[in-house]
Backbone as a ProteinNet text record, in pm:
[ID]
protein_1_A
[PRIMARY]
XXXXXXXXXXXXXXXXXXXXXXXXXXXXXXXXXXXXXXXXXXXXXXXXXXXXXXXXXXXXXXXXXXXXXXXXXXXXXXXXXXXXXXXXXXXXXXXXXXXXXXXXXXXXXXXXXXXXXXXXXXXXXXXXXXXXXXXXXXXXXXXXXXXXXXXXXXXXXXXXXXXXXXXXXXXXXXXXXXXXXXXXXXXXXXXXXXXXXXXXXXXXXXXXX
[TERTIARY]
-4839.9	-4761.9	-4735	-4753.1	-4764.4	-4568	-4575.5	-4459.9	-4353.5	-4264.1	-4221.4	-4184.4	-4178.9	-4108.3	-3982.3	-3936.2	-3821.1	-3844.1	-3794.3	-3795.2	-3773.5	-3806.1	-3794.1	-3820.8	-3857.2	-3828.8	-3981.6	-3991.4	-4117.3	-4187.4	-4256	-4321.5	-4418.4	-4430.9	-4588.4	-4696.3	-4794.2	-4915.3	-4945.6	-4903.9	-4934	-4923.6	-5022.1	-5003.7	-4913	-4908.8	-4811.7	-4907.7	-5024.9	-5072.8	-5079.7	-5013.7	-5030.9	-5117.1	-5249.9	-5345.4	-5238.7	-5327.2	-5298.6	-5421.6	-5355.5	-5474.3	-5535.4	-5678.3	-5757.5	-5843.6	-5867.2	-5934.1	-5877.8	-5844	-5765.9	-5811.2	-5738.3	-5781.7	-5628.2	-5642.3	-5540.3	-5490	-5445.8	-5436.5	-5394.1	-5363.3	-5303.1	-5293.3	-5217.5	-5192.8	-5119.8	-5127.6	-4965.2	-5048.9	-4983.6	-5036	-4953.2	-4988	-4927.6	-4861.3	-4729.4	-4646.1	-4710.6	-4658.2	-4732.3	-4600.9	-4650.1	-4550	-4553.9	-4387.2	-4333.5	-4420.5	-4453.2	-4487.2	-4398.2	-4264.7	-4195.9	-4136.9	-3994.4	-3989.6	-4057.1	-4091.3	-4140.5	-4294.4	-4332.5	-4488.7	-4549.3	-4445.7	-4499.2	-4516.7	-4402.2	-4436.3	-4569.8	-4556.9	-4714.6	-4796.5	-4819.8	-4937.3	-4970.8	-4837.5	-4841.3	-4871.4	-4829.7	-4885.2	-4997	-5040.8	-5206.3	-5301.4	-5259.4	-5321.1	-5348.1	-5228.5	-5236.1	-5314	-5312.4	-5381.4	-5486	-5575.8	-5668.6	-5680.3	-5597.2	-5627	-5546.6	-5654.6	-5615.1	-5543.7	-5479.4	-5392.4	-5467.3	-5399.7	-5519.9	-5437.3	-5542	-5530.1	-5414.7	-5346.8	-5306	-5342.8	-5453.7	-5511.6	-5468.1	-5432.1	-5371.7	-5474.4	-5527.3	-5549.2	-5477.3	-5535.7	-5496.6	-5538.4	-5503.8	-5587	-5479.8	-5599.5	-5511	-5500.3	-5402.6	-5396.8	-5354.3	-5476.5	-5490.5	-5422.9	-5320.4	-5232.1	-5193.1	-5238.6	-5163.8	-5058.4	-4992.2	-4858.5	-4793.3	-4791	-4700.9	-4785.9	-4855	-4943.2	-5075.1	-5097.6	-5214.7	-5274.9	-5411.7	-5450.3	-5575.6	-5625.6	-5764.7	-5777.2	-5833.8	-5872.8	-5974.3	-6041.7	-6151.5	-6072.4	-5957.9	-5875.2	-5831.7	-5835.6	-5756	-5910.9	-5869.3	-6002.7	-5926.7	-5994.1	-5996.4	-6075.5	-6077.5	-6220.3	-6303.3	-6324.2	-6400.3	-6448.2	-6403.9	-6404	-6378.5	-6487.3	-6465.6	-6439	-6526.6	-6595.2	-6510.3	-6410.3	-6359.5	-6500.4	-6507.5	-6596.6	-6623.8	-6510.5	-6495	-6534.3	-6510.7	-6558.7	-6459.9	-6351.3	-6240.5	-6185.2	-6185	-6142	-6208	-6204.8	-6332.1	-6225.8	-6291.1	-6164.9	-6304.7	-6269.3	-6397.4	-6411.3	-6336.8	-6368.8	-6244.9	-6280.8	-6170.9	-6155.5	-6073.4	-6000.6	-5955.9	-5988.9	-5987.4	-5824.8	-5825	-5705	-5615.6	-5601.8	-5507.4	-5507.4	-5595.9	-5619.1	-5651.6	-5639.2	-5661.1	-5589	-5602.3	-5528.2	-5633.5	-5522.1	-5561	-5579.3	-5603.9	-5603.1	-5660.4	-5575	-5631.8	-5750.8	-5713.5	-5799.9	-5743.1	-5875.8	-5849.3	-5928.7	-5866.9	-5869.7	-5892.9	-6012.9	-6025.6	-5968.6	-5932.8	-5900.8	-5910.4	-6037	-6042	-6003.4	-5909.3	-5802.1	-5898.1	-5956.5	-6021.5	-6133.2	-6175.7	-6239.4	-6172.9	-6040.2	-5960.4	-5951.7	-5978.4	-5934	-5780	-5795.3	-5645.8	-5581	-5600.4	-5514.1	-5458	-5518.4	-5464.8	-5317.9	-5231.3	-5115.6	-5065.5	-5091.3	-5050.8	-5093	-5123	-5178.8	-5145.5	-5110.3	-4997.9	-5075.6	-5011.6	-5107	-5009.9	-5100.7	-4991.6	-5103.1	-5023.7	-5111.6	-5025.3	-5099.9	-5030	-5148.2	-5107.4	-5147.5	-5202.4	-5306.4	-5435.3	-5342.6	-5381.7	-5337.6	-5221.4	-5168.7	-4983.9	-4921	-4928.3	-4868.3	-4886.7	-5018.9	-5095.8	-5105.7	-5109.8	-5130.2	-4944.4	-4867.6	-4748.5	-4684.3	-4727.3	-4734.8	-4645.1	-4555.9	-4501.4	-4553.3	-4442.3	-4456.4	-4347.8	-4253	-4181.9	-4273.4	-4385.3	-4475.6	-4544.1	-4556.2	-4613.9	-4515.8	-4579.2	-4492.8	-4574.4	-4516.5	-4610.7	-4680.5	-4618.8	-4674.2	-4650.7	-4745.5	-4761.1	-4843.8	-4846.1	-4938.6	-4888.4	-5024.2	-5017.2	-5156.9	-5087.4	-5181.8	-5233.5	-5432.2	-5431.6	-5568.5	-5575.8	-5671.2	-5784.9	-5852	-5969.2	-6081.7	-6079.8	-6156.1	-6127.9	-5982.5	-5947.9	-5965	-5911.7	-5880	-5755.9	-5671.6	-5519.7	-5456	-5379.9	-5250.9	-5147.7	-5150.1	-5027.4	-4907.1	-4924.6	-4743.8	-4787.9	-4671.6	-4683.3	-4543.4	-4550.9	-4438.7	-4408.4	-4326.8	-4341.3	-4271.1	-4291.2	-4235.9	-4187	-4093.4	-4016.6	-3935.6	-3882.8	-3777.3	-3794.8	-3906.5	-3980.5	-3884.4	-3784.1	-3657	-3644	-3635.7	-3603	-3710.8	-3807.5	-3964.2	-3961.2	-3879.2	-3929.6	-3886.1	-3987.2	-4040.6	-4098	-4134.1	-4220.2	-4349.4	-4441.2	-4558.2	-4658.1	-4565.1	-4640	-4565.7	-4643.4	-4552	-4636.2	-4525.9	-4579.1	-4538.4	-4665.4	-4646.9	-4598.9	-4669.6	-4644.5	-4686.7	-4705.2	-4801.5	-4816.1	-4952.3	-4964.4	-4967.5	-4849.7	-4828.8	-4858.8	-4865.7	-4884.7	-4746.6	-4690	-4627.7	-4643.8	-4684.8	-4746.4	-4868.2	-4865	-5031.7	-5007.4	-4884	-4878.9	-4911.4	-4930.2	-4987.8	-4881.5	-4808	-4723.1	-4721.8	-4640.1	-4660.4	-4545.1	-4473.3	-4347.2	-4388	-4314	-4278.2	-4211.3	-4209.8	-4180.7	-4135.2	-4197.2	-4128.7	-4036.9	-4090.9	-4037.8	-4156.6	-4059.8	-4154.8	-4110.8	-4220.5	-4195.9	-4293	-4218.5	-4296	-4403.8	-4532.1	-4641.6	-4736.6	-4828.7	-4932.8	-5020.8	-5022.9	-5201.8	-5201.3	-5328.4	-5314	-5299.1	-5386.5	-5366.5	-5184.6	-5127.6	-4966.9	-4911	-4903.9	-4903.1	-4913.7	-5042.4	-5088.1	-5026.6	-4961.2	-4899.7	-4753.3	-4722.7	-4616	-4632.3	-4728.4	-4789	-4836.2	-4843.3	-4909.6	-4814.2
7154.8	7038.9	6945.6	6817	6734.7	6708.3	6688.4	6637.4	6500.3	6432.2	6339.1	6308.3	6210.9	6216.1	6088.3	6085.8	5967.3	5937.1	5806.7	5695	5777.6	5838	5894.3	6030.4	6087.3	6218.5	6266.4	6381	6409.1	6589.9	6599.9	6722.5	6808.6	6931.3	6979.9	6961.8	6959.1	6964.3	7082.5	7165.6	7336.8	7389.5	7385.5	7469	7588	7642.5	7667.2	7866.3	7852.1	7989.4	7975.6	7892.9	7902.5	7832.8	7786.4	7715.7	7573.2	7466.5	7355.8	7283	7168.4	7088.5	7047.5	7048.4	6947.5	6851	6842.7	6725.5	6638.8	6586.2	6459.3	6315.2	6254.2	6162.1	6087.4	5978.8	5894.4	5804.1	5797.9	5685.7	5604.9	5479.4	5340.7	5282.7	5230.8	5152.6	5086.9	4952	4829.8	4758	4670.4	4622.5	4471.8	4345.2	4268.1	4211.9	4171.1	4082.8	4072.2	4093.1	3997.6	3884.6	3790.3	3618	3637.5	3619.1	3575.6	3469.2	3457.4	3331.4	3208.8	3213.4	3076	3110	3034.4	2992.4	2964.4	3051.2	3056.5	3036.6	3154.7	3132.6	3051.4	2953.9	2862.4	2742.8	2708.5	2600.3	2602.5	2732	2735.5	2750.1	2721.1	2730.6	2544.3	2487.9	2350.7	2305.7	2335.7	2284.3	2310.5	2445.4	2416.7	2402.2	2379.6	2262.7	2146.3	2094.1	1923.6	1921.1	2046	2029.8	2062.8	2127.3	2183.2	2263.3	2390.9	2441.3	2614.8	2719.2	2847.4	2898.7	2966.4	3027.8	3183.1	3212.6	3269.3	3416.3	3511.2	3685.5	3714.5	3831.4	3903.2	3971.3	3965	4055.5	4158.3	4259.8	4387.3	4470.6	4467.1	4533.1	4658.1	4792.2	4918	4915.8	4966.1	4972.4	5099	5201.8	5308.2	5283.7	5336.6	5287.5	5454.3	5506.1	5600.3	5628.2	5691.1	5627.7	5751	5762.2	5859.4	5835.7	5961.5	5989.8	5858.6	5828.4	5727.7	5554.9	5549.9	5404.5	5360.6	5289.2	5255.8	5195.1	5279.1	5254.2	5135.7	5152.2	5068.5	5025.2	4879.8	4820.4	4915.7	4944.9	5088.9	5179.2	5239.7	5299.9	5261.6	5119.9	5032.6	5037.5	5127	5139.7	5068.6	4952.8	4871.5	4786	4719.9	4639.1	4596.2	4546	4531	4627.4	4779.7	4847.4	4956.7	5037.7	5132.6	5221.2	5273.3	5448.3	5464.9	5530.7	5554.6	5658	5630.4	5622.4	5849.8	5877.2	6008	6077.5	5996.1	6038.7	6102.9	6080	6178.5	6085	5977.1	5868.9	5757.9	5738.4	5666.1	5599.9	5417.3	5319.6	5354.5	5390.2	5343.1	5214.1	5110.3	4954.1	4901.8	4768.5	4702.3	4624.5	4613.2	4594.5	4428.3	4360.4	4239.5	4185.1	4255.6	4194.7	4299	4451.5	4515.3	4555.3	4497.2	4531.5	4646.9	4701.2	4841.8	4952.7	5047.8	5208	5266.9	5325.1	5466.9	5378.8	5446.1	5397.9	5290.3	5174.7	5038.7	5080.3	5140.4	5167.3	5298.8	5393.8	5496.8	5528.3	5615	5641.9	5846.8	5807.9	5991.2	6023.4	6121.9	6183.1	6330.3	6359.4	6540.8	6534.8	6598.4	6638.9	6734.4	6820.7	6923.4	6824.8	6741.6	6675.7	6560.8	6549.1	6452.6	6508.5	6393.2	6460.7	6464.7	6597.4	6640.8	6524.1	6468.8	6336.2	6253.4	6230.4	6152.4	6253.3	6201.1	6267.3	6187.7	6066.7	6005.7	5911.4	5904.1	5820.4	5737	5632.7	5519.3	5472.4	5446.7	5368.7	5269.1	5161.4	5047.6	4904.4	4861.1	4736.1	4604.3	4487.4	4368.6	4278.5	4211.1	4046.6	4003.9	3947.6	3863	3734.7	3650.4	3522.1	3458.1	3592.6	3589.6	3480.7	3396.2	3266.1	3145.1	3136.3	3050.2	3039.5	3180.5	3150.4	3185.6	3170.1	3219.1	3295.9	3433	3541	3658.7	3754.2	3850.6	3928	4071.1	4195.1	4209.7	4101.1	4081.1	4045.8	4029.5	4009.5	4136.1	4226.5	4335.9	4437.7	4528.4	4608.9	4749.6	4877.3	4986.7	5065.4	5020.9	5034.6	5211.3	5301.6	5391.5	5433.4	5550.1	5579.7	5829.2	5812.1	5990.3	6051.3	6188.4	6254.8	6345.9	6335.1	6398.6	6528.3	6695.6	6743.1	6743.8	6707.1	6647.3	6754.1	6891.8	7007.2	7066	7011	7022.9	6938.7	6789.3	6704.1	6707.5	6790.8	6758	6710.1	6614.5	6549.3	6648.8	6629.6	6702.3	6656.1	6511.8	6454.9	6311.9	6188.3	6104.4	6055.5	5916.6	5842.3	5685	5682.2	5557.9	5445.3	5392.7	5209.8	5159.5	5181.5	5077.4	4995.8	4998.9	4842.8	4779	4680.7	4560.6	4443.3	4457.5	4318.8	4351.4	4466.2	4493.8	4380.1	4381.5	4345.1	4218.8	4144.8	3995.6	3939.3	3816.5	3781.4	3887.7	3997.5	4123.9	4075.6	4039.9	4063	4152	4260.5	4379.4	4473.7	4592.6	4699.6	4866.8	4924.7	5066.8	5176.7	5183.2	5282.2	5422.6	5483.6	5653.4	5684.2	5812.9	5824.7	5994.5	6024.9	6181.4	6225	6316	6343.9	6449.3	6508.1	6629.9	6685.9	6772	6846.6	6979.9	7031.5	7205.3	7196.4	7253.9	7306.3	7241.9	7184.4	7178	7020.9	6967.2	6861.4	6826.1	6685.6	6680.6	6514.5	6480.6	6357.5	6306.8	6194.4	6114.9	5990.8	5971.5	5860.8	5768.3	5625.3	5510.8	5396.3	5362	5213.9	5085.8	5059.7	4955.6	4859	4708.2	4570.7	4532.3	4470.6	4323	4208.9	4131.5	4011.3	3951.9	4089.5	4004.9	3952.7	3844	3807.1	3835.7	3966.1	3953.7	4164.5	4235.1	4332.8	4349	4237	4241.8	4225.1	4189.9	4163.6	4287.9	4338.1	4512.6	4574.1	4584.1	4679.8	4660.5	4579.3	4544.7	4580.7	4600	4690.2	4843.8	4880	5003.8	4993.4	4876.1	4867.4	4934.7
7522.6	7477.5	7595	7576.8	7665.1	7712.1	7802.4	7865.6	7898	7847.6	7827.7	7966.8	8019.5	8211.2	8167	8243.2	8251.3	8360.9	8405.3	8512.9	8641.3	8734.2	8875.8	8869.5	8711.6	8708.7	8807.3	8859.4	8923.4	8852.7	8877.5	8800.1	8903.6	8848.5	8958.9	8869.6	8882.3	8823.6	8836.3	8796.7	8757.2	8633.4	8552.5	8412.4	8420.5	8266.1	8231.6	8309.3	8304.4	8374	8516.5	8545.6	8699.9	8774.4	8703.3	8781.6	8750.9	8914.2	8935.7	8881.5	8847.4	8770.2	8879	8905.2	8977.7	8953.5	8850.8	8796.7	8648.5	8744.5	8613.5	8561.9	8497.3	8435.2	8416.9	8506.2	8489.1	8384.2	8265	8132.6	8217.1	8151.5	8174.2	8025.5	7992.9	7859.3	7820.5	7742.1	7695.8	7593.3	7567.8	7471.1	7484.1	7453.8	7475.5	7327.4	7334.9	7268	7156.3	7029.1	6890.4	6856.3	6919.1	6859.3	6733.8	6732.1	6599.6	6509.7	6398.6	6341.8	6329.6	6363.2	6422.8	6530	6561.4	6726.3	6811.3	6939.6	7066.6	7016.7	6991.6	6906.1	6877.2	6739.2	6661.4	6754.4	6798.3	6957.3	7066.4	7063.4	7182.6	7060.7	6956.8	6898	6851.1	6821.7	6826.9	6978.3	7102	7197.5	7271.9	7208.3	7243.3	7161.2	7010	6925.2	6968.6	7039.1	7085.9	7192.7	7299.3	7420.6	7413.9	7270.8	7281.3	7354.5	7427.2	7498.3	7435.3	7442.4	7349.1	7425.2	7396	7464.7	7512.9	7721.2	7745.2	7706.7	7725.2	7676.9	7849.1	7847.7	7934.1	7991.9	8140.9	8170.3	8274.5	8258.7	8337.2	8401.1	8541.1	8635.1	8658	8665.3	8739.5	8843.6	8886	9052.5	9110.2	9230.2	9298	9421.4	9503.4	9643	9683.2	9788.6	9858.7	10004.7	10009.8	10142.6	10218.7	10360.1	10455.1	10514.4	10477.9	10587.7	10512.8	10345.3	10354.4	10321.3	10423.3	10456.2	10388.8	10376.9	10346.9	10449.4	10509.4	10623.4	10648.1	10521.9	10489.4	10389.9	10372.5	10198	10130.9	10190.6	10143.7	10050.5	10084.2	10022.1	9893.5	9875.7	9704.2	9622.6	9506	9415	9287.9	9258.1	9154.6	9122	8988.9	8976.4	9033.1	9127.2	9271.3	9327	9353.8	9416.2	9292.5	9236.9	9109.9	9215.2	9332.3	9341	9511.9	9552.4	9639.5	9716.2	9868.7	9947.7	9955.9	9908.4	9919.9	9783.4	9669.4	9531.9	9478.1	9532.9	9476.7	9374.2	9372.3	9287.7	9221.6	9127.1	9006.7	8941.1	8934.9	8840.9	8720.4	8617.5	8494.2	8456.3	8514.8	8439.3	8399.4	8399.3	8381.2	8253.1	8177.9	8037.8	8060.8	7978.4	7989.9	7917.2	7812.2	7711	7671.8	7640.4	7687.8	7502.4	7444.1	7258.2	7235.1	7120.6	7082.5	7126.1	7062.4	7056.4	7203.4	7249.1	7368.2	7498.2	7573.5	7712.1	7779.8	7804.5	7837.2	7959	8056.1	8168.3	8200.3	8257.5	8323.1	8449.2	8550.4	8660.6	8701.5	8750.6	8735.8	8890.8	8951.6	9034.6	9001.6	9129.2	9140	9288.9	9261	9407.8	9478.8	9401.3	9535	9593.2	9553.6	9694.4	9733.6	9789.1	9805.1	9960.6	10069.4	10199.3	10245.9	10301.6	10321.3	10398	10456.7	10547.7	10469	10333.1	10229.7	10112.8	10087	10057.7	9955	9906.2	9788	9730.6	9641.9	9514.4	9434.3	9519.2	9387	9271.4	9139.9	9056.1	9009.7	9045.3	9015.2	8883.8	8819.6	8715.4	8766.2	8799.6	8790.1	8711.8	8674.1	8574.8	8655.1	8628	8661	8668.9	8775.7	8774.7	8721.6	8766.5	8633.2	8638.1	8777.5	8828.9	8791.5	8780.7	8692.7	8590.6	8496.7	8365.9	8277.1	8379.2	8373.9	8257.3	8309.9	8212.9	8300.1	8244.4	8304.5	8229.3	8281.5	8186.2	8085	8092.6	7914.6	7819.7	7837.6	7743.9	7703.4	7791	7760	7652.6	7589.4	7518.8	7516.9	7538.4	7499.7	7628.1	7761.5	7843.4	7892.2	7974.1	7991.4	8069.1	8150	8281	8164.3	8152.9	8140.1	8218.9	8241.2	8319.2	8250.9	8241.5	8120.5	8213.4	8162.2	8237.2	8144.7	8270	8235.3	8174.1	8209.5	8162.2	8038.1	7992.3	7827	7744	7855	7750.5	7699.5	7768.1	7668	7794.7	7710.6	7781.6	7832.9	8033.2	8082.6	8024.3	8085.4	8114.9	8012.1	8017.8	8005.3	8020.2	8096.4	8137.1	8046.5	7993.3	7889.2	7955.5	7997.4	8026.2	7917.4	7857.3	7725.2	7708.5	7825.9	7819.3	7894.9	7766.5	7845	7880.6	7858.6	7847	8020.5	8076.9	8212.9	8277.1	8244.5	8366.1	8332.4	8256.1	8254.4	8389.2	8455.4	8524.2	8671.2	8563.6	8696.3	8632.3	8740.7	8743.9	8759.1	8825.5	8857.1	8857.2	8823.8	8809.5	8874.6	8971.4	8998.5	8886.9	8856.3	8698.9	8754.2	8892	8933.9	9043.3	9070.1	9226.3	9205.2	9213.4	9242.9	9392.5	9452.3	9552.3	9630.8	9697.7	9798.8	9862.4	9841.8	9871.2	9925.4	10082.5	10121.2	10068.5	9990.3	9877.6	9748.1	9697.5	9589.4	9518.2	9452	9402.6	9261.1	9276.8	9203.9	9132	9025.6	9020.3	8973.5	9026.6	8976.8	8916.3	8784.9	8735.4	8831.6	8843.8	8882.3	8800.6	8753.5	8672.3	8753	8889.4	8903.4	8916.6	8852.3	8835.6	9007.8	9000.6	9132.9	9072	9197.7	9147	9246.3	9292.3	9356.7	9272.8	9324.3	9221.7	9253.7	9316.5	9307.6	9367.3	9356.7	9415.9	9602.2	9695.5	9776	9820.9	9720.1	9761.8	9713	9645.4	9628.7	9711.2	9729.1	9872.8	9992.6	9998	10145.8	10171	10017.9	10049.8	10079.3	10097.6	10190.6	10288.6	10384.5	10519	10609.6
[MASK]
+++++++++++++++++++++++++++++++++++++++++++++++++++++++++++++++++++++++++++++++++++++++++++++++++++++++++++++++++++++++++++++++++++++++++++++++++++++++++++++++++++++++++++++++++++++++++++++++++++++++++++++++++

């Protein structure tokens, strides 16, 4: 049975027989806003009638940031659309999700820890909005959002962390969904849920330099 987490709560990644999971599969998932058919909605649908101009999709980037002792030492390390296949193979982005539509996992992220080099100790996974500034879009728009850890040799869902109060993240552009950690031998993972407001992943990442 999969596991519910709350906001800071942290977990081990150790089944319930004792083995530690090593090969996982990171979810990611939200879904954006369905506008009312009047108010707010009905207005942006009259003003980009007049402007001819459609109104654009919400696009949400995952991306992982591989960090020692704490840091993030190298851009090599940030595996995201640009960058699927971490140089060590321990980490795989599968692709990137344009509009955030449909049931199950907007984007996922594999991580097999046993070939993860030991110098590396934590695993942030963080999503921010494409051009959020520009196309001036937050994550109050988002709804449904979620990061679960699922093993990958079953297929069943360990954990899962739900992001639901989207009223909190308005004007967050970005948000750190979790991080799988290293602890001794043991391999663990905390929920997060805080928004900021960088626009872009390189502004993320730099809050790990």
């Amino acid at each position: 049975m999969s596991i519910n987490l709350v906001k800071g709560q942290k977990i081990s990644l150790r089944k319930t027989g004792g083995d530690s999971l090593t090969n996982v599969c990171v979810g990611l998932g939200w879904d954006p806003v369905k506008e009312p058919q009047g108010g707010k909605g009905f207005f942006n649908r009259i003003l980009h009638a007049v402007t001819h101009e459609a109104p654009q999709a919400i696009d949400c980037d995952a991306s992982c940031f591989l960090l020692q002792d704490g840091t993030l030492r190298h851009t090599e390390d940030i595996v995201y659309f640009g960058h699927l296949l971490h140089s060590s193979h321990a980490v795989h982005h599968m692709g990137d999700n344009l509009t955030g539509e449909g049931d199950g996992d907007d984007e996922q992220i594999l991580v097999d820890l046993a070939k993860l080099p030991a110098y590396y100790d934590r695993l942030v996974f963080v999503v921010n909005i494409y051009e959020a500034g520009f196309r001036h879009q937050d994550f109050g728009r988002i709804e449904n959002a979620y990061i679960r850890i699922v093993d990958q040799k079953t297929g069943k869902e360990f954990c899962r962390f739900n992001l639901s109060d989207r009223t909190s993240y308005a004007g967050r552009t970005a948000m750190i969904f979790g991080s799988i950690y290293r602890r001794g031998n043991e391999w663990k993972f905390e929920a997060d849920g805080t928004g900021t407001e960088d626009g872009s992943i390189a502004e993320l990442a730099n809050r790990y330099r």
